[in-house]
C-alpha positions as CSV (number, residue, x, y, z in Angstrom):
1,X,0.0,0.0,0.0
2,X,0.8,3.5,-0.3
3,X,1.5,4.4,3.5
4,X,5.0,1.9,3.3
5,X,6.0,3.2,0.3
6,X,9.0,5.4,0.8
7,X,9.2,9.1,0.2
8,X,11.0,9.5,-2.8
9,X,8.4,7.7,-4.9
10,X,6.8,10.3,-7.1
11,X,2.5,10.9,-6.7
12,X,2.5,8.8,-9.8
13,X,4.0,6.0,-8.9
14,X,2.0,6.3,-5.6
15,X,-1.0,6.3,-7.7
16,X,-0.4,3.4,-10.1
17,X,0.6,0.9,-7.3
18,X,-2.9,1.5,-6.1
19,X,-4.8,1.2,-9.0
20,X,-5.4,-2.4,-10.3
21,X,-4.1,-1.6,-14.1
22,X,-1.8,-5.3,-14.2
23,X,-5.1,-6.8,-13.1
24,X,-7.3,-5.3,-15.6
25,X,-4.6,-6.2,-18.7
26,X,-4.5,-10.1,-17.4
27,X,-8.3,-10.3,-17.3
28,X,-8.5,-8.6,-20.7
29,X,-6.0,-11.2,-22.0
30,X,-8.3,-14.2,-20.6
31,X,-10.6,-12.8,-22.6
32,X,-13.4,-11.1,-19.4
33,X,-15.9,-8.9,-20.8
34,X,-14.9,-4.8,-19.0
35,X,-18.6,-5.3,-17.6
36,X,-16.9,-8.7,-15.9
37,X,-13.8,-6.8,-15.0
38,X,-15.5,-3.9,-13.4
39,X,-17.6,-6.1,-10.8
40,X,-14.9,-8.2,-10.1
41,X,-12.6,-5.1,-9.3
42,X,-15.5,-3.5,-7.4
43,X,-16.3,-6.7,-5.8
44,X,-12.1,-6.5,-4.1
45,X,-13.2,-2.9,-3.3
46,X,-11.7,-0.2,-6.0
47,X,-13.0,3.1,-6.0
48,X,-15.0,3.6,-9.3
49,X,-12.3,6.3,-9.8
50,X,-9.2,3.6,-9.2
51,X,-10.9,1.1,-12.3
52,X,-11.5,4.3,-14.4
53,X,-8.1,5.1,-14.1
54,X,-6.9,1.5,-14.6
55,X,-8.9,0.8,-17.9
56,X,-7.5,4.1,-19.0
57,X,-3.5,3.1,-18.2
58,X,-4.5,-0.3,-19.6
59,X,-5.4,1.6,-22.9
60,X,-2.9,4.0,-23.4
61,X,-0.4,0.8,-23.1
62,X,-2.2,-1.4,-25.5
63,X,-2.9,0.1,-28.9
64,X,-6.4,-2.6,-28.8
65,X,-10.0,-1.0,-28.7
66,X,-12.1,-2.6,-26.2
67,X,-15.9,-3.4,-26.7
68,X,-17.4,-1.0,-24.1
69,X,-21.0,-2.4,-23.1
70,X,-23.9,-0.4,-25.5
71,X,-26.5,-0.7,-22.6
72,X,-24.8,0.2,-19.0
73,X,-26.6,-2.2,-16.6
74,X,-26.8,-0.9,-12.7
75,X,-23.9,-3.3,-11.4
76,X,-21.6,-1.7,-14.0
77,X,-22.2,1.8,-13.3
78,X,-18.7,3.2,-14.0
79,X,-17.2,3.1,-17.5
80,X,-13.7,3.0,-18.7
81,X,-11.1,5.6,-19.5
82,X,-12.9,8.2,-18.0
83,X,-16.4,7.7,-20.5
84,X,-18.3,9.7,-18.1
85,X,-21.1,10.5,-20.4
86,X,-21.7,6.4,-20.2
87,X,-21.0,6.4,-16.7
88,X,-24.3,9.4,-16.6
89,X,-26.1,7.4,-18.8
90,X,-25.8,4.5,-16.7
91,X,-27.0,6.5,-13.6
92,X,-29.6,8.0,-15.3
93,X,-30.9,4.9,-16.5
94,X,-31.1,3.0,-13.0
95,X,-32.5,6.2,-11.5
96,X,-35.6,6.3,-14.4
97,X,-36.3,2.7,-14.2
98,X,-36.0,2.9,-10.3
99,X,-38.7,5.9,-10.9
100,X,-40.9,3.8,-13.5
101,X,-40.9,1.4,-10.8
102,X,-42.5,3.5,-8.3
103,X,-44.8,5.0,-10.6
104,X,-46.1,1.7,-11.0
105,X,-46.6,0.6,-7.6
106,X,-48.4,4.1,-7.4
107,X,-50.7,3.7,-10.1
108,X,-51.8,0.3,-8.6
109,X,-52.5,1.9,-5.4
110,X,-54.6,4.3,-7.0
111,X,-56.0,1.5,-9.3
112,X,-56.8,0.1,-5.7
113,X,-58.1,2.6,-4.1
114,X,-60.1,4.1,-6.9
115,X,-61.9,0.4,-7.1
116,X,-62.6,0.7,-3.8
117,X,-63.9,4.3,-3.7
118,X,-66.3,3.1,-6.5
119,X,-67.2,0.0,-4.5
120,X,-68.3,2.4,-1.6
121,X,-69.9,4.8,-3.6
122,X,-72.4,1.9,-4.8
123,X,-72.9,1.3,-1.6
124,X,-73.5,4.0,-0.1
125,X,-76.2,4.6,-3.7
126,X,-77.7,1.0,-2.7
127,X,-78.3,2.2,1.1
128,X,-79.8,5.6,-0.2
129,X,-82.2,3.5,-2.8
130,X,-83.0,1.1,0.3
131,X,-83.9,4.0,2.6
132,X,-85.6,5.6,-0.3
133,X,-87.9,2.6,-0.9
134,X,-88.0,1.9,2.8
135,X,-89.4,5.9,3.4
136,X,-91.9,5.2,0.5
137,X,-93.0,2.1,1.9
138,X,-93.7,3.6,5.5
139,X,-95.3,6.9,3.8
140,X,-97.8,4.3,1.8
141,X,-99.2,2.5,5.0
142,X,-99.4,5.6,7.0
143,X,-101.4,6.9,3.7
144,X,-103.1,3.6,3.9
145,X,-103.9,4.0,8.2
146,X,-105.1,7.4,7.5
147,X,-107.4,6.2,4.8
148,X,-108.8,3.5,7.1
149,X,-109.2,6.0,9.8
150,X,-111.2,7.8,7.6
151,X,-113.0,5.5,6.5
152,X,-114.2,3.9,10.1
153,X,-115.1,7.6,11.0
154,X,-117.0,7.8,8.0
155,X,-119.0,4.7,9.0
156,X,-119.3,5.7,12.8
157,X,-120.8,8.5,11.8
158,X,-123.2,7.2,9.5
159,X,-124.3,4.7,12.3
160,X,-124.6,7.4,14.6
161,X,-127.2,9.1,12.0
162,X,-128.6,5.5,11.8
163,X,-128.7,5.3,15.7
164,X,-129.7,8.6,16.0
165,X,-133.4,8.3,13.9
166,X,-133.6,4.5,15.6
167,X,-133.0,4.9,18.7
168,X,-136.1,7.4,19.8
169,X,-137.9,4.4,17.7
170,X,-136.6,2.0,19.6
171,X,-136.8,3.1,22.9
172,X,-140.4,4.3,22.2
173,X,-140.9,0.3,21.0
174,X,-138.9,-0.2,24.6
175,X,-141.4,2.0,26.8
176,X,-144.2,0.1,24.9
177,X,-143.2,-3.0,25.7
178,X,-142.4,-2.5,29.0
179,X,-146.1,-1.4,29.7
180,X,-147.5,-4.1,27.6
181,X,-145.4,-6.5,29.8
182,X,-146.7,-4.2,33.0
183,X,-150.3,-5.3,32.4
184,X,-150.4,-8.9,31.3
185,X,-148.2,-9.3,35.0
186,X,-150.8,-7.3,36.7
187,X,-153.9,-9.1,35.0
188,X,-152.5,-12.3,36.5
């Protein structure tokens, strides 16, 4: 590491015996993929700076071009020799299918709860229709009593004309009786 290294060593050299350059050109040769080479260097703990730089010494020593991956994934994040612009696309990427994610969850919530809203809602209409009907129902047999009422008043008050022109008759008929009655008991 760089902390036993002894003063006279330049910045440079500091640099390059921490970043994994001979370990990036021997994974090359055996023919990894950079996508392959950048997790397992992340995976031993480099900086995203340390494998930017070492792709980039590994390329300024090797006149090769390398087959950069076309569609950053999110474990390879950081692109070589300092292609930043991949590196944002990358980042940008994760962070809009991260957010594409979320909207989703959200409109199935509201998918959810908009269901459920509706299911209320007719509800609540099939309780206002019940109480309707119900209200109708009890405003029909009142109607109905009322009517009846009426109608026994009506005929109580015809009997009471009836009773009325009988019962002077009748209790006339009564008195009659009742004297006729008088004098067959006395005549015995």
């Amino acid at each position: 590491m760089a902390l036993f290294k002894k003063k006279k060593q330049s910045e440079e050299e500091t640099i390059s015996a921490e970043i994994p350059t001979d370990h990036v050109s021997s994974l090359k040769q055996q023919g990894y993929t950079d996508t392959e080479i950048i997790q397992s260097l992340q995976g031993q703990g480099y900086s995203p700076q340390e494998i930017n730089q070492a792709f980039s010494q590994v390329e300024e020593s090797t006149p090769e071009t390398y087959d950069y991956p076309t569609s950053p994934s999110p474990t390879a994040s950081y692109a070589p020799a300092g292609d930043y612009e991949g590196m944002i696309e990358a980042i940008v990427e994760d962070k809009w299918q991260e957010f594409n994610r979320e909207m989703t969850k959200i409109k199935g919530w509201k998918e959810k709860t908009d269901t459920r809203l509706d299911r209320i809602e007719q509800q609540l209409n099939d309780v206002k229709t019940d109480i309707d009907s119900l209200h109708k129902a009890i405003i029909g047999k009142i109607s109905d009593y009322d009517k009846n009422l009426l109608d026994v008043g009506t005929e109580v008050k015809a009997m009471e004309k009836v009773f009325s022109k009988i019962i002077p008759t009748l209790t006339e008929s009564i008195n009659e009786l009742s004297l006729a009655t008088k004098k067959i008991k006395s005549k015995k």
